[in-house]
BAMAR-78822 format. One line per field, with one value per residue (C-alpha): residue number from 1; residue in one letter; x, y, z. Coordinates in steps of 0.001 Angstrom, whole numbers. Example, Ala and Ser with C-alpha at 12.3 -4.5 7.8 and 13.67 -1.06 7.14 Angstrom:
<rs>
nr <- [1|2]
rest <- [A|S]
X <- [12300|13670]
Y <- [-4500|-1060]
Z <- [7800|7140]
</rs>
This chain:
<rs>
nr <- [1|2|3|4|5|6|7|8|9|10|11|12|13|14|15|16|17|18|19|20|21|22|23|24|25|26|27|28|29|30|31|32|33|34|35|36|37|38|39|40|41|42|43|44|45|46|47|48|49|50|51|52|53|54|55|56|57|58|59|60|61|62|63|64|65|66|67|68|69|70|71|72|73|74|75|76|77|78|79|80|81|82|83|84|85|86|87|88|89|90|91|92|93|94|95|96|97|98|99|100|101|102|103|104|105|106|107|108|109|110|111|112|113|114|115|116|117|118|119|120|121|122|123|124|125|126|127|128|129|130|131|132|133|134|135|136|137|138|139|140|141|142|143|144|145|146|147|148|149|150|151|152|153|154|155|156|157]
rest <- [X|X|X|X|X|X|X|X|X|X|X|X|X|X|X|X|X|X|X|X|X|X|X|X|X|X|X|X|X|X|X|X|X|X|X|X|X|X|X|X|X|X|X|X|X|X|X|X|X|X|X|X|X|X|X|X|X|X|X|X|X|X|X|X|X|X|X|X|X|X|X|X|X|X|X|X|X|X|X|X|X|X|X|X|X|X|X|X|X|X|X|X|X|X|X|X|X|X|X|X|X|X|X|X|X|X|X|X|X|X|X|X|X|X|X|X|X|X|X|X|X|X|X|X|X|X|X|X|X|X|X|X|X|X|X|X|X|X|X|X|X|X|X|X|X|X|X|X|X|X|X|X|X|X|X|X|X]
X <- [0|2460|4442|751|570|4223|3307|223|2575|4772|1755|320|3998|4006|630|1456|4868|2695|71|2076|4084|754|-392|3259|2158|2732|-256|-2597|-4232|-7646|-9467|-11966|-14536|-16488|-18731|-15301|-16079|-15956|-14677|-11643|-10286|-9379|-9073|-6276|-6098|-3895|-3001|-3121|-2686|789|1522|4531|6905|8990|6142|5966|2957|1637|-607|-2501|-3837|-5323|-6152|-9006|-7688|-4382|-4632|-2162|-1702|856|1875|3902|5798|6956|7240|7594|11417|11906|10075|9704|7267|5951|3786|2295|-420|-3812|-6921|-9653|-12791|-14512|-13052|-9843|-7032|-4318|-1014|2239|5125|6813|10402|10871|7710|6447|2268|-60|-3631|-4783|-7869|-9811|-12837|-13732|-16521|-18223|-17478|-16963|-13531|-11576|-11972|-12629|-15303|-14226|-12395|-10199|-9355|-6098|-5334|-2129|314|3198|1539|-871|-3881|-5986|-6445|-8729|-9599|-12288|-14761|-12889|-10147|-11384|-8452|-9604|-6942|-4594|-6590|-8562|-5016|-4107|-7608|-7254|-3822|-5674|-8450|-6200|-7368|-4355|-4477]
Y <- [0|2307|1761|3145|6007|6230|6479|8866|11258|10896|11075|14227|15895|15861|16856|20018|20443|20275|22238|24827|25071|25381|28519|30342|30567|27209|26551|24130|22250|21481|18423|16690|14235|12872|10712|9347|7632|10365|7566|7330|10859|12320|9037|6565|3606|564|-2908|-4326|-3868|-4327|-7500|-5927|-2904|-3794|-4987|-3173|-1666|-387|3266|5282|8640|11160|14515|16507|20005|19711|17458|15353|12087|9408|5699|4776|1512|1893|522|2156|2278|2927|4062|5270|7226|8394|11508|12316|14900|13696|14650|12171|11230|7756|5452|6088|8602|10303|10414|12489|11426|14970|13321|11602|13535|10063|9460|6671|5942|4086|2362|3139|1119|1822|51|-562|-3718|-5327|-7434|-8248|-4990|-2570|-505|175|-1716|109|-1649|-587|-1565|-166|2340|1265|64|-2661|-4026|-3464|-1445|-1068|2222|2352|4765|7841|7836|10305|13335|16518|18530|18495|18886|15678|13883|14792|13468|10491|9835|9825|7426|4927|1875|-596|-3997]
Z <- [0|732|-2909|-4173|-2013|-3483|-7218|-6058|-5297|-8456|-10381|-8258|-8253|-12372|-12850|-10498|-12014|-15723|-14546|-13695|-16380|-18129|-16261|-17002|-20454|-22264|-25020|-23914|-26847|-27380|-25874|-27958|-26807|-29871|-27550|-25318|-22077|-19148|-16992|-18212|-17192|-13958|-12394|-10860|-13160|-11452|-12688|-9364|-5481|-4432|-2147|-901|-1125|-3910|-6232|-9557|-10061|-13108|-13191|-15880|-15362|-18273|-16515|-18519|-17330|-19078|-21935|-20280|-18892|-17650|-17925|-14742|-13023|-9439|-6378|-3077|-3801|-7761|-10739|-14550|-16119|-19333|-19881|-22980|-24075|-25830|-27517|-27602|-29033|-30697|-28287|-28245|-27677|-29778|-28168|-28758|-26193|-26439|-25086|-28372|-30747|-31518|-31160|-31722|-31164|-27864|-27892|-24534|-23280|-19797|-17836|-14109|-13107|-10259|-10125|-7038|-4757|-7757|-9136|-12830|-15403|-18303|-21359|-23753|-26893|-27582|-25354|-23509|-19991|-19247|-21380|-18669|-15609|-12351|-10045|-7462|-6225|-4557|-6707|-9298|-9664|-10463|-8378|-6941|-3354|-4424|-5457|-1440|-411|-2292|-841|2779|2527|462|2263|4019|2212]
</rs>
């Protein structure tokens, strides 16, 4: 649990550092929907609940203020990440990695469901995480206040 509350804070530290390198004056580019599932944004998307500390654990966040989002592996004691910046719409989002200028197109299906301990299901076809992704009520992210909230009621497992 704690290598999650770990990669929380990665994930909340770039999407400050982004956002406000966003308000100093960088362009922000358009966000389309085109009918996209609204579940997919502003929420923490995991692979799976770490068993211990050094567990890798895979994360996937698109934040709908900033066209922006992340793929990330840590565990409590090492990481990587890769951001990228998106517009959406019919299922599935564009991607540009800006690091290396390369894009591609992620197919996105997100869902209810009701696996293991989670609430919602995510689906990608394509991208360079996993194929498919869990979050759970309370983990939506649409600041960085709620990004400290969710960090509190993370439940121990």
């Amino acid at each position: 649990m704690k290598k999650l509350l770990v990669m929380v804070g990665v994930v909340a530290a770039f999407a400050g550092v982004w956002r406000w390198r966003a308000h100093s004056g960088a362009q922000q580019a358009e966000v389309t929907d085109g009918g996209g599932n609204k579940l997919l944004v502003d929420r923490l998307w995991i692979d799976h609940i770490p068993r211990s500390e050094r567990e890798m654990v895979k994360a996937f966040v698109v934040l709908s203020e900033e066209p922006i989002g992340v793929f990330n592996e840590a565990s409590m004691w090492t990481g990587t990440f890769e951001a990228f910046k998106y517009t959406r719409g019919g299922g599935e989002l564009r991607v540009v990695y800006p690091q290396t200028g390369k894009g591609e197109k992620i197919k996105v299906k997100a869902r209810t469901c009701s696996e293991g301990k989670f609430d919602f299901c995510l689906e990608l076809d394509g991208g360079k995480g996993a194929k498919r992704y869990y979050s759970r009520e309370g983990w939506e992210l649409r600041s960085l206040a709620d990004e400290q909230r969710l960090l509190g009621q993370l439940p121990a497992e």
